[in-house]
C-alpha positions in Angstrom: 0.0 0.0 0.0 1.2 3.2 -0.7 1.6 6.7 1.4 -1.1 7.9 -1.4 -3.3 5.7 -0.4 -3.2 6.1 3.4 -3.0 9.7 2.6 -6.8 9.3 0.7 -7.8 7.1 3.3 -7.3 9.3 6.1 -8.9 12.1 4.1 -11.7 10.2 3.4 -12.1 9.5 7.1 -11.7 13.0 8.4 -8.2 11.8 10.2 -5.3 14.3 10.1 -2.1 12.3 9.4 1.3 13.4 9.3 3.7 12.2 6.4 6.0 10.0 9.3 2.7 8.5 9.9 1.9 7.9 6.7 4.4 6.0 5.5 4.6 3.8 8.8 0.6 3.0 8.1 1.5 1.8 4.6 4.1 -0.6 6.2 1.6 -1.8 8.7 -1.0 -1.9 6.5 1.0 -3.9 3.7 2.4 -6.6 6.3 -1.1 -7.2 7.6 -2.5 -7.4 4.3 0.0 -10.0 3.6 -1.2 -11.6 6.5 -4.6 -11.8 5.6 -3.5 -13.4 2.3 -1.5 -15.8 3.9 -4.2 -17.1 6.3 -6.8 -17.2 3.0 -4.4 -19.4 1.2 -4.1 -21.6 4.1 -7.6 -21.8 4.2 -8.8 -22.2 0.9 -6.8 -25.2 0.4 -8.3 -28.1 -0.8 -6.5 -30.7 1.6 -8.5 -28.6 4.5 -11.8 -30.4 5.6 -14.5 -28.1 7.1 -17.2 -30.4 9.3 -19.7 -29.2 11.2 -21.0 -31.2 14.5 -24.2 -32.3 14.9 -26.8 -29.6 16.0 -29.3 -29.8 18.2 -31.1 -27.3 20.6 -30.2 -27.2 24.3 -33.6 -26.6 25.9 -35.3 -27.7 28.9 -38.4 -30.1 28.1 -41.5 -27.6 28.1 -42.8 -28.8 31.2 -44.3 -27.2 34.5 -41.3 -27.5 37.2 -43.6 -27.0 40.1 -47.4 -27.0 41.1 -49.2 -23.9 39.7 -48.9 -21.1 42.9 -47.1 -23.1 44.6 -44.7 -19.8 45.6 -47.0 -17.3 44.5 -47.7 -16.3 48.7 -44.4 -16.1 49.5 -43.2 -13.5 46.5 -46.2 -11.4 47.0 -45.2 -11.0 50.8 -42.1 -9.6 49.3 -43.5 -6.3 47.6 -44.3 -3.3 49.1 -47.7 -3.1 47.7 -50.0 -5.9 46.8 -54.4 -5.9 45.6 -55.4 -9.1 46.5 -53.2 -11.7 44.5 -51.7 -8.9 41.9 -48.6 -6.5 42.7 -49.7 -3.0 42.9 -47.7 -0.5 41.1 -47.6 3.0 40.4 -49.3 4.2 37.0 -46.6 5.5 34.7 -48.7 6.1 31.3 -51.2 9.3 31.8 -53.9 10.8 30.2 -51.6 13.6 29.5 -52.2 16.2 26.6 
């Protein structure tokens, strides 16, 4: 890559470079570039087999856990403000205008 090119690039992206930086961006830029093309030749190799494991979902079985209300008492000891067997909370959408 050449200082040009970083030079456009920085442009392009608003970033003030100086001409030092520049040309050390277009070595570091050029050796990970050659990198990259390294690790897609490696890669793209035939003698490389890609396999996949076998997929399956990890879920729990759909299934009730414990008897309906079973610990409904105890949580709604736990709030400040209950009606009946709902929690009470403060309205937060008004009739506003």
């Amino acid at each position: 890559m050449k200082r040009e090119d970083i030079e456009h690039l920085a442009k392009l992206s608003r970033i003030a470079v100086t001409d030092a930086e520049a040309d050390d961006l277009a070595k570091d830029i050029t050796s990970i570039l050659g990198y990259v093309g390294e690790i897609e030749e490696i890669t793209s190799s035939s003698e490389i087999e890609k396999k996949v494991g076998p997929l399956f979902n990890v879920m729990r079985e759909d299934e009730n856990p414990h008897e309906s209300g079973l610990f409904t008492e105890d949580l709604l000891n736990l709030v400040p403000e209950r009606d009946g067997p709902y929690v009470k909370v403060k309205k937060i959408i008004g009739d506003k205008a």
